[in-house]
C-alpha positions as CSV (number, residue, x, y, z in Angstrom):
1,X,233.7,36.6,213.7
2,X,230.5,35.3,214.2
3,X,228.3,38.1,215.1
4,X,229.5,39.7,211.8
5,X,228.2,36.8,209.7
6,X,225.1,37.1,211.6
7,X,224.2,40.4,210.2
8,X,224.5,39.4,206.4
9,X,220.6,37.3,207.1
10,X,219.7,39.8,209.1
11,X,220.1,42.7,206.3
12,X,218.5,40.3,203.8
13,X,215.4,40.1,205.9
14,X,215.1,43.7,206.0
15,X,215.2,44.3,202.3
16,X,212.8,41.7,201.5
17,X,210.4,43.1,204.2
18,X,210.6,46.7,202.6
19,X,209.7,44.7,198.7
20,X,207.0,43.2,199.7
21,X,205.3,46.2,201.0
22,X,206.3,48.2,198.5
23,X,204.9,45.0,196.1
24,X,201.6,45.2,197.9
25,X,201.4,48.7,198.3
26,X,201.2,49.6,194.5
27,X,198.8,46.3,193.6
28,X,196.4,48.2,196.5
29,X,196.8,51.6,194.6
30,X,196.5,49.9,191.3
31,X,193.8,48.5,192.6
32,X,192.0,51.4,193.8
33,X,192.2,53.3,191.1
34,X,190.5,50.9,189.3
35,X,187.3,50.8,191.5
36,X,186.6,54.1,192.2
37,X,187.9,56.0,188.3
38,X,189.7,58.6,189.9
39,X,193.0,58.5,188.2
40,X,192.6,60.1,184.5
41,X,194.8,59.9,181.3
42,X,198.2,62.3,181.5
43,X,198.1,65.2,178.7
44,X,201.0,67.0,177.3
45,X,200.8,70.3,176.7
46,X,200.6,71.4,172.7
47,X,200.8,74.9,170.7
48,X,198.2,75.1,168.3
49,X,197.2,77.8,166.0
50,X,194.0,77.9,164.2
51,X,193.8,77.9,160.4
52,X,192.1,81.4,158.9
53,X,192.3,82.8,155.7
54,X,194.6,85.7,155.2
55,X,196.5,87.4,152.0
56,X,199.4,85.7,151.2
57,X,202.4,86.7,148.6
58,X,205.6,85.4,147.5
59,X,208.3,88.0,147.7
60,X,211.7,87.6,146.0
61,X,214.5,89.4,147.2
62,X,217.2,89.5,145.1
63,X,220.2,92.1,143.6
64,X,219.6,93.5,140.2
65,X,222.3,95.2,138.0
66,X,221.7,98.6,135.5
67,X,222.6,98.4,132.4
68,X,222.3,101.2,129.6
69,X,219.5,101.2,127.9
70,X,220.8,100.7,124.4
71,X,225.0,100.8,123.6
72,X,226.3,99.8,120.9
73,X,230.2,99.9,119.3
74,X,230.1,102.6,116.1
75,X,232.1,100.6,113.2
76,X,232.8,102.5,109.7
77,X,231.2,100.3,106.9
78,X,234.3,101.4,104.8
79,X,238.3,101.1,105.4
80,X,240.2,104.6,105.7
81,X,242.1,106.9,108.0
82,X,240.6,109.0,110.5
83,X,240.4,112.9,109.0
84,X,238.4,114.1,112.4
85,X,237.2,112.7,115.6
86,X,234.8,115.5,117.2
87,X,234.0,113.6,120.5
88,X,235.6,112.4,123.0
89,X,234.3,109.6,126.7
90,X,231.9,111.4,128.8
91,X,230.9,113.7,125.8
92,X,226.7,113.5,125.2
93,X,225.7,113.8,122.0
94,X,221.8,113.8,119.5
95,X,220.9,111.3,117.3
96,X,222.3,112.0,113.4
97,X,225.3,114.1,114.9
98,X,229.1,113.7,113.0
99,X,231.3,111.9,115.6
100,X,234.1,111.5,113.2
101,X,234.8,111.5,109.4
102,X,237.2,109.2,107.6
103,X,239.7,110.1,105.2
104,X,239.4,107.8,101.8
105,X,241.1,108.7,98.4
106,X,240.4,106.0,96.5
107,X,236.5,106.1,97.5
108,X,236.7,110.2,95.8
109,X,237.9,108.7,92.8
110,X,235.2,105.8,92.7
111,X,232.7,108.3,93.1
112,X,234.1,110.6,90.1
113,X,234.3,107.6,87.6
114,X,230.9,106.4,88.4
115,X,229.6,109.9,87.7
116,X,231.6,110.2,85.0
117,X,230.1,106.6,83.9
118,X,226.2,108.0,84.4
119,X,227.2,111.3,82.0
120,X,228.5,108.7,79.4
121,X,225.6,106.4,79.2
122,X,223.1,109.5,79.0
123,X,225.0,110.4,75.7
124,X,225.0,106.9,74.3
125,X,221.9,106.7,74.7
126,X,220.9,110.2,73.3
127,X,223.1,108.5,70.0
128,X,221.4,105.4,69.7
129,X,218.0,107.2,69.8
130,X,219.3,109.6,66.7
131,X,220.2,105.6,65.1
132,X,217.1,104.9,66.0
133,X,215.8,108.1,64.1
134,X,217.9,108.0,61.2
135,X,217.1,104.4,60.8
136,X,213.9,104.8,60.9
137,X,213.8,107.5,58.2
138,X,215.8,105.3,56.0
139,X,213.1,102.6,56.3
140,X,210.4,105.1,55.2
141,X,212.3,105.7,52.3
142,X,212.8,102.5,50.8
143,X,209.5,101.3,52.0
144,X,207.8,104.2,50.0
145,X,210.5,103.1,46.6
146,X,209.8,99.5,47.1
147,X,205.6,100.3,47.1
148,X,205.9,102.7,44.4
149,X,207.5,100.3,41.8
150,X,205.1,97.2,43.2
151,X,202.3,99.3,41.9
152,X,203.8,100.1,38.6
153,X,204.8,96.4,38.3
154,X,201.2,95.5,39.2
155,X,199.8,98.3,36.8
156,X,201.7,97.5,33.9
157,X,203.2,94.0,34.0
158,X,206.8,93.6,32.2
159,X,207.4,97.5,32.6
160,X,209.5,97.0,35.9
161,X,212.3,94.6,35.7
162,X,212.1,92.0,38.1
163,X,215.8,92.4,39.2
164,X,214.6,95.8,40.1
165,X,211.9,95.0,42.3
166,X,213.6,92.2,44.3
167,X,216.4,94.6,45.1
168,X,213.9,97.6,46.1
169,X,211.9,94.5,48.1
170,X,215.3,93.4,49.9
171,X,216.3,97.1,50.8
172,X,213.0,97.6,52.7
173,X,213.1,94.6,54.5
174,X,217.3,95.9,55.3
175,X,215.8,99.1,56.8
176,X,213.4,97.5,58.9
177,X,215.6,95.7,60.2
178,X,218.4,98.2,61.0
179,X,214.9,99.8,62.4
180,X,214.9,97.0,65.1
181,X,218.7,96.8,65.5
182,X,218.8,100.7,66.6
183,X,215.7,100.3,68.7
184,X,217.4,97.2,70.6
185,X,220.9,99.6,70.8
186,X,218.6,102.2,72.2
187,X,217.1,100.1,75.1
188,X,220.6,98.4,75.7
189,X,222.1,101.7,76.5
190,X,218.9,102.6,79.0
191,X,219.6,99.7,81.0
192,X,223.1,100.7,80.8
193,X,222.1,104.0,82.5
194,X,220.7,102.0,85.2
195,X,223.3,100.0,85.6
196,X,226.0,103.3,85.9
197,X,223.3,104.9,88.2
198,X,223.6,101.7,90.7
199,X,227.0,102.2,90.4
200,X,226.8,105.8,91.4
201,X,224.3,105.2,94.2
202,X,226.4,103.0,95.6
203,X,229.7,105.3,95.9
204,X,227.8,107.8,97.1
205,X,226.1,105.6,99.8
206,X,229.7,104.4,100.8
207,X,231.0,108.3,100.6
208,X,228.5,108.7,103.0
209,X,229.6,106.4,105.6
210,X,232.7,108.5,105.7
211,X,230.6,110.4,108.4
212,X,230.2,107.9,111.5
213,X,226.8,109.6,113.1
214,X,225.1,108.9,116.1
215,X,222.1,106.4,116.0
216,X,220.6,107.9,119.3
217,X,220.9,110.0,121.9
218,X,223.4,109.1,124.4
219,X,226.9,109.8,126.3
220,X,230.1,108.6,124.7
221,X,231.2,106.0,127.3
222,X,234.9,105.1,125.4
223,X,236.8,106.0,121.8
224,X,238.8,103.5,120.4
225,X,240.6,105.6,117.4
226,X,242.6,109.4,117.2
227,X,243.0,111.3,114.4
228,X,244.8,109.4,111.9
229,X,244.2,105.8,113.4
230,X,243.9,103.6,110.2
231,X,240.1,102.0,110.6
232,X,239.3,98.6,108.9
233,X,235.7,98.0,107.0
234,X,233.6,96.4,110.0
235,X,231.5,94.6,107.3
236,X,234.2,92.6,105.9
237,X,236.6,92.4,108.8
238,X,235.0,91.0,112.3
239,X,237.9,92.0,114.3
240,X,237.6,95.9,112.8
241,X,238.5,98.4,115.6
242,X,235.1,100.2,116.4
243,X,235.4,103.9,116.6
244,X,233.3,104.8,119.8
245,X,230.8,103.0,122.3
246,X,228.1,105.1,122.6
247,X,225.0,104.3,125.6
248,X,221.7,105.8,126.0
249,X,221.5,106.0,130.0
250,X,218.7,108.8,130.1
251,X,216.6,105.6,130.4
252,X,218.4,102.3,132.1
253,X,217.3,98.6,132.4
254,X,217.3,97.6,135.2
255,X,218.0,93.1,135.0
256,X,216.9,91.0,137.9
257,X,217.6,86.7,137.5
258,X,214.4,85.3,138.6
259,X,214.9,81.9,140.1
260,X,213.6,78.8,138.2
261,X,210.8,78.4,140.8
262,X,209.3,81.6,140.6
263,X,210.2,82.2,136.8
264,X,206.4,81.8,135.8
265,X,204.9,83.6,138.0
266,X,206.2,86.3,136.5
267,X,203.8,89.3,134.6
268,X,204.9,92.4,132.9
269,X,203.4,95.2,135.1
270,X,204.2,93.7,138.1
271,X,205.4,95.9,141.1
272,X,208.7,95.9,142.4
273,X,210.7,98.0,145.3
274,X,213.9,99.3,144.4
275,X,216.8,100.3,146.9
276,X,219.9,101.7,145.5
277,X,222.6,100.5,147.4
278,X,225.2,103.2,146.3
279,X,222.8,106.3,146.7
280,X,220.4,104.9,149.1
281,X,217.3,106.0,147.2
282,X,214.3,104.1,147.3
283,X,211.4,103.9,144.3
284,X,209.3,102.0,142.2
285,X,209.3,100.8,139.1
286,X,207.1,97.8,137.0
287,X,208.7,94.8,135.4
288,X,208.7,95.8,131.7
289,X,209.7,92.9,130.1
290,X,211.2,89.5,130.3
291,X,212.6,86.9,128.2
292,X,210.7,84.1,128.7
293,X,213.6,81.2,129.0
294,X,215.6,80.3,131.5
295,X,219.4,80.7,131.3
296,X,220.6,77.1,130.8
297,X,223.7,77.9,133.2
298,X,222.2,79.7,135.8
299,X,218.7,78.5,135.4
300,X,217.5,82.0,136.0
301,X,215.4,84.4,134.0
302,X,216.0,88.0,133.2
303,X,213.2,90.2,134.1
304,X,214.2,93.9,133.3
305,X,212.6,97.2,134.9
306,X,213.1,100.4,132.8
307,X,214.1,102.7,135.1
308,X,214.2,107.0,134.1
309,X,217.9,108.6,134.4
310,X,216.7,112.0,134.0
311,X,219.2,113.5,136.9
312,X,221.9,110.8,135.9
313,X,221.9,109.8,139.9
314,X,222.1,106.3,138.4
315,X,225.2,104.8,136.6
316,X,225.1,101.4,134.4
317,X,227.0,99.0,136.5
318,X,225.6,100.0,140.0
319,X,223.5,97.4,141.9
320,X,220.1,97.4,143.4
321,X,218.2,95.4,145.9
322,X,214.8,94.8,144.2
323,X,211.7,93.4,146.5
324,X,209.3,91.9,144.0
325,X,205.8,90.3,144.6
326,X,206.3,87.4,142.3
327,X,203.2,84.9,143.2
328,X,199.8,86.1,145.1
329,X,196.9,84.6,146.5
330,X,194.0,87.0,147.9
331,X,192.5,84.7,150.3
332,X,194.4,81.9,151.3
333,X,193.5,78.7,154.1
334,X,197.1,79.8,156.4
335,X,198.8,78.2,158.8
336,X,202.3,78.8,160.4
337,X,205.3,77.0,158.5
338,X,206.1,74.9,161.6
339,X,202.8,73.5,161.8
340,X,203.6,71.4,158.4
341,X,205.8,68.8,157.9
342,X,207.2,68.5,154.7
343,X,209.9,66.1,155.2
344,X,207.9,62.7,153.5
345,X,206.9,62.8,150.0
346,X,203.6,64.2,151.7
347,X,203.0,67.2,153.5
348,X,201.2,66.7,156.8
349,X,199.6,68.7,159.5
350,X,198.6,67.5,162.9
351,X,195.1,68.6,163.9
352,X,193.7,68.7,167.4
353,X,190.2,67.8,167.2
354,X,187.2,68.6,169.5
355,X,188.0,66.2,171.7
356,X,191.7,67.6,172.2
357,X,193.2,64.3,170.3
358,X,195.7,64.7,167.5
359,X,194.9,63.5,163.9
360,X,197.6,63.3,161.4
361,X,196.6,64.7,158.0
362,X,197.4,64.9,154.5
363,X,197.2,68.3,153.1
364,X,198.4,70.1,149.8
365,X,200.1,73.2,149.9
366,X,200.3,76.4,148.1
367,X,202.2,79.7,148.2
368,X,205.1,79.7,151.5
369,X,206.1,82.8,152.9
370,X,209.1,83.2,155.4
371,X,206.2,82.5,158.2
372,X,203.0,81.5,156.3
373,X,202.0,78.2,154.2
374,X,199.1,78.4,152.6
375,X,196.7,75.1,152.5
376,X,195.0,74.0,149.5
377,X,193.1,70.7,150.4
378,X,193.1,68.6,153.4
379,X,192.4,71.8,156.3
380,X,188.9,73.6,156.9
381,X,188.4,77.1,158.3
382,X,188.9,77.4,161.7
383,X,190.5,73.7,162.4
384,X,193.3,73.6,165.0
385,X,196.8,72.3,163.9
386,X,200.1,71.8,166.3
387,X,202.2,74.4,165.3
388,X,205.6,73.2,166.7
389,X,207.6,70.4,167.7
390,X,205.3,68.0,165.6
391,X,207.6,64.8,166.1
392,X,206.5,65.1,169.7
393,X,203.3,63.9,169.2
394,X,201.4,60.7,167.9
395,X,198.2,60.2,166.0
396,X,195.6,59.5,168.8
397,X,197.6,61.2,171.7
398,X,195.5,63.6,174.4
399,X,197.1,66.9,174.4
400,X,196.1,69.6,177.0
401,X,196.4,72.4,173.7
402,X,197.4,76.2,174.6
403,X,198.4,79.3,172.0
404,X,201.3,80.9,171.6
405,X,201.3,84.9,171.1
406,X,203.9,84.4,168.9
407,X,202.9,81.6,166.7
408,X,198.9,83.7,166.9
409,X,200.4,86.4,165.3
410,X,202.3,84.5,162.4
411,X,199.6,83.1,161.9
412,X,197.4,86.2,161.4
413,X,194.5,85.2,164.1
414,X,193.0,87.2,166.4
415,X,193.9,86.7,169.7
């Protein structure tokens, strides 16, 4: 019992022994690395690429859709019965071709009356100008009577009765006037002419429309009515059944949705790569137009390529994945994406100066490809950045700096 409760002291003794030699042993290293310099400042190892000026361009990727060029449904402007219906889906067909021709009765008749109304005017009209005549004639007449016994009056006062003359006067002014009356018949009835000759022009038009042609060139992609289908007016009915749907797809359009970031970088002429996913072809085409808004539910654009058909390969409906270059800068300061941080309401690079120390810096930045950023303001040619693992590292820190093959070659430096 009492050579076990010795050993508790004696243990103690031992560990207090080992402390303070430890203790003394790391003030006399301290110590002499303070007299003589020889122990230096520890440096973590950093990847840096260096900032050069390369191309840069904003590619957008996304899936486009064709769509005819032109289609539109064919309505008949007037209500009647299918007499004929020459086409049928899948048939092609010329602009100004018959695709079907409407039965309407009642329209025949129309047309016969206002013909019939144009041959009546143009013989009222050859009447009043015979009342115009005729009046006319009569005018002379008493005129000439009413002159003749003015003079004689005038000549030989008191040999005319006065009776006599007021009534010649009276008739004269009579005929002048029916003069007028027949003139004003006469012009009546030529505006009547035009009237009947609207009214003509118009059946006729509408007869017309009995023919339903083509607009354009195109394929008939689905008919709608069969020989005797009864077929509403589409001008005064909005829910008229359209005859046909005809599509021009010699040419196709081609609709991309540009995002709303890249929406105004966009130019008409601009290339674009085009991969059919159904046929596997590859080509390219130019954006041809666009419209210049953005879709307020999808907050897109549609940019459309015209794309040629000539083989019919292509079919409106099928998809394509369309690479365009969308923003471009021909000489841009570049520095791998990982080297900035764009978490803060600032982007920042590290740079390693000449005296391997890392300086946190504010830069602004311009066009970002999947493994390129270029840099605006804030970075000079040739200026080392960290290029990865930037939360690593503190403003002021030594780093012992190296490059990485990799992060050389997104980079674009030589190695």
């Amino acid at each position: 019992m009492c050579k076990r409760t010795s050993l508790v002291p004696m243990g103690m003794l031992v560990l207090l022994t080992l402390a303070g030699f430890t203790v003394l042993g790391c003030k006399n290293s301290s110590s002499q690395a303070r007299a003589d310099g020889s122990q230096t400042e520890s440096a973590d190892s950093a990847p840096i690429a260096v900032a050069t000026r390369t191309p840069l361009t904003n590619t957008l990727n996304v899936a486009g859709e064709f769509v005819p060029f032109q289609e539109v449904e064919l309505h008949a402007k007037v209500a009647g019965y299918i007499k004929h219906i020459y086409v049928d889906i899948g048939d092609r067909v010329k602009a100004g071709q018959v695709l079907a021709t409407l039965d309407i009765p009642e329209l025949a008749a129309q047309v016969q009356g206002a013909d019939a109304g144009v041959r009546q005017t143009q013989e009222q009209i050859i009447r009043a100008k015979s009342e115009v005549q005729r009046a006319q004639a009569n005018y002379a007449a008493f005129h000439s009577a009413y002159k003749r016994l003015q003079k004689a009056s005038e000549a030989r006062p008191g040999l005319i009765a006065q009776q006599e003359l007021d009534d010649a006067q009276a008739k004269d002014l009579a005929a002048a006037a029916q003069v007028d009356s027949a003139k004003s018949a006469f012009s009546a009835m030529q505006q009547q002419l035009e009237i009947s000759r609207a009214d003509q022009h118009h059946y006729a038009s509408l007869a017309d429309y009995s023919k339903i042609t083509a607009p354009f060139n195109g394929v008939v992609t689905w008919r709608y009515a069969d020989t005797g289908s009864l077929i509403q007016a589409g001008t005064t009915n909005a829910n008229a059944m359209p005859v046909v749907k005809l599509a021009e797809v010699n040419m196709l359009r081609l609709r991309v949705p540009v995002p709303e970031s890249l929406a105004g970088f966009i130019r008409n002429g601009d290339t674009a790569n085009i991969r059919v996913q159904a046929t596997g072809e590859s080509f390219t085409g130019t954006v041809s137009r666009n419209t210049a808004s953005l879709d307020t539910a999808t907050r897109t654009m549609q940019v459309e390529i015209d794309v040629p058909n000539k083989n019919d390969k292509l079919t409106p409906g099928m998809y394509a994945d369309v690479s365009l270059d969308v923003r471009r800068a021909g000489n841009a300061l570049a520095v791998p994406v990982q080297a900035v941080d764009q978490s803060g309401s600032q982007p920042i690079v590290l740079v390693v100066d000449k005296n391997n120390r890392v300086e946190r810096r504010p830069v602004k930045i311009g066009i970002s490809t999947p493994d390129r950023i270029g840099i605006l303001s804030g970075l000079s040619d040739g200026e080392r950045v960290i290029a990865a693992n930037l939360s690593n590292f503190q403003p002021g820190e030594l780093v012992k700096p190296h490059r990485s093959a990799m992060l050389t070659a997104a980079a674009g430096e030589d190695q």
